[in-house]
N, C-alpha and C positions, 0 to 999 in steps of 0.2 A: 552533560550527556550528549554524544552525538549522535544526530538523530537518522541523517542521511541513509548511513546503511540498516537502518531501524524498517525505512521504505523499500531499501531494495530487499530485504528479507520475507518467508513467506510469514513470519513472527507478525504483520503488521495486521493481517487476518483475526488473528487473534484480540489483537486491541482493538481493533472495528468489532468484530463481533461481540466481545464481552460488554463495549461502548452502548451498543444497541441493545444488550438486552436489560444492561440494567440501566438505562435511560438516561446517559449522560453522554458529558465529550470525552474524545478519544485523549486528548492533553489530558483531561482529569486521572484517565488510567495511567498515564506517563506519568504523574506526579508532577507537570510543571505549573510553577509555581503561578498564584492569580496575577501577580505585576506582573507579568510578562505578556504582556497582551498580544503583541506581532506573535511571539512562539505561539502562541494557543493559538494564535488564528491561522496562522499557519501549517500549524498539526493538521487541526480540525478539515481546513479545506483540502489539504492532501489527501488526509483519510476518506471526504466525502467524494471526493475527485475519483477516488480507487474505486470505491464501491458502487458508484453511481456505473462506470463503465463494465463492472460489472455486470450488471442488472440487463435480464432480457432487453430488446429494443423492441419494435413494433411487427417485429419479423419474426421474434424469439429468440433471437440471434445473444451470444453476449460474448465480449472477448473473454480469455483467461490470460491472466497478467501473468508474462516469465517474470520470475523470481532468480534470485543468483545462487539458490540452493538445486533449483533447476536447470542453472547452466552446469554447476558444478558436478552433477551425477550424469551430463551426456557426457558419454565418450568420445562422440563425435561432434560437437563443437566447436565451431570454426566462426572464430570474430567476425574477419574478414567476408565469407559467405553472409552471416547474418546482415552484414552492413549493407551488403550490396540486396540482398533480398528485401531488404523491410523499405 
């Protein structure tokens, strides 16, 4: 399975949030396998990585993560621009 573009999808939302509500890790909803200890730990801290930036800050502020199904429906999307903006 690779998993990369699994991250840049807004699909990943999905695994984090089913993760949370029925109280497990997000590798568990992936199906990888328990020897795999670095993949799972790796999921998991991606996945908390996302959501944690998510989450209000002390302002209320929170980002929203672009996703590539987000770049894909602008018309006006411009690499270049974004690079030099961010």
């Amino acid at each position: 399975m690779q998993l990369y573009p699994l991250f840049k999808s807004r699909k990943i939302i999905n695994v984090i949030s089913t993760a949370k509500t029925f109280g497990c890790r997000p590798s568990d909803i992936l199906g990888i396998e328990d020897d795999d200890i670095y993949a799972r730990y790796c999921i998991d801290e991606a996945c908390t990585y996302l959501y944690n930036r998510m989450q209000p800050n002390k302002d209320g502020k929170s980002e929203k993560p672009t996703f590539i199904e987000d770049i894909q429906e602008s018309k006006h999307h411009n690499p270049g621009l974004d690079l030099l903006m961010n």
